[in-house]
C-alpha positions as CSV (number, residue, x, y, z in Angstrom):
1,X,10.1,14.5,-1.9
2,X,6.9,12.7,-2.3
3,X,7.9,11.6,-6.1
4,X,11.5,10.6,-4.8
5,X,9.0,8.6,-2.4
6,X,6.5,7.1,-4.6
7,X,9.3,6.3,-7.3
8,X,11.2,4.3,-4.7
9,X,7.8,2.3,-4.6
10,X,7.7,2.4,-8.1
11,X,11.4,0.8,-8.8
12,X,10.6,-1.9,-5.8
13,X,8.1,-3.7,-7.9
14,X,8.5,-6.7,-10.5
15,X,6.0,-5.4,-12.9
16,X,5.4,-1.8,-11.9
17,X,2.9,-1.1,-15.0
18,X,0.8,-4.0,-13.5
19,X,-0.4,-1.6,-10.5
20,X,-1.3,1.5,-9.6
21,X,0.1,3.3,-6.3
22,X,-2.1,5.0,-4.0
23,X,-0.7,6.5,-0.8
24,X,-2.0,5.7,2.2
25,X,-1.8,7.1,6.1
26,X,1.6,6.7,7.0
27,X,2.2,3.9,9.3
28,X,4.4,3.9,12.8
29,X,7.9,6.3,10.8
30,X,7.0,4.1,7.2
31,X,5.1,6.0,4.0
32,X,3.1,4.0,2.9
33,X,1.8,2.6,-0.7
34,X,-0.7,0.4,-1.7
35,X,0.0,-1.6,-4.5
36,X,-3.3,-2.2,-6.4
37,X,-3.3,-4.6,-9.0
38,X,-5.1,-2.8,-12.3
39,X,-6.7,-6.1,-13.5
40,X,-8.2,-7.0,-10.4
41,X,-12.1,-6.1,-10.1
42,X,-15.0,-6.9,-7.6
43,X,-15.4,-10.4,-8.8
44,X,-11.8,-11.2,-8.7
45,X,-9.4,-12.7,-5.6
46,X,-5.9,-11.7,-6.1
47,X,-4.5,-12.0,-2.2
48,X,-3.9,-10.2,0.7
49,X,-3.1,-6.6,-0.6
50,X,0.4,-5.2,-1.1
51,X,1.5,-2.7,0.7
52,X,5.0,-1.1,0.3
53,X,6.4,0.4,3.3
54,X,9.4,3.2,3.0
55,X,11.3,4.5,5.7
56,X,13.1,7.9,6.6
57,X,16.3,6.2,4.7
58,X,14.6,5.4,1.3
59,X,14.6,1.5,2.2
60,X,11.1,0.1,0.4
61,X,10.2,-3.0,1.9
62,X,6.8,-5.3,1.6
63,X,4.3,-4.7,4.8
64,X,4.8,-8.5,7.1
65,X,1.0,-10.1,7.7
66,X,0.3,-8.5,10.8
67,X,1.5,-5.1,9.4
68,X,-1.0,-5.9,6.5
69,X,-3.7,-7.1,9.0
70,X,-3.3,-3.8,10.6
71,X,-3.6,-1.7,7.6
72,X,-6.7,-3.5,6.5
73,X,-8.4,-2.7,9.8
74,X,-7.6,1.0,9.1
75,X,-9.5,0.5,5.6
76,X,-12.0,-0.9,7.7
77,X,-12.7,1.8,10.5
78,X,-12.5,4.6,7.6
79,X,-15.3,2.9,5.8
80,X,-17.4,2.9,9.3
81,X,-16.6,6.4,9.7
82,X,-17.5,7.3,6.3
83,X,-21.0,5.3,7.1
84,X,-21.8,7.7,10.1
């Protein structure tokens, strides 16, 4: 199931061989996959991050801003966990 998954993510990209997919937490009844662009590096800005969202149908669509926002802020409380 989790291939069917991350290929779904895969197909809903322009440019799939331009990122790399790393699941994330899911998020409300979405999985969830990061888009990360494989150019980008520490000294780069490329954007808000993608995030790919795929519900219990097989319907991928992009995360809206405040579902983004939201996801970022999970990013963020994990790396204050991790610092604990």
């Amino acid at each position: 199931m989790e291939k069917n998954v991350e290929a779904i993510a895969t197909k809903f990209l322009t440019r799939p061989e331009d990122f790399e997919l790393i699941k994330e937490e899911n998020y409300k009844n979405y999985v969830v996959y990061f888009a990360a662009y494989k150019e980008a590096n520490g000294n780069t800005n490329y954007g808000l991050p993608i995030f790919i969202l795929i519900d219990k149908l097989g319907k991928a669509r992009f995360a809206e801003p405040d579902e983004t926002r939201e996801l970022m802020r999970r990013w963020n409380s994990d790396e204050e966990e991790d610092e604990d």
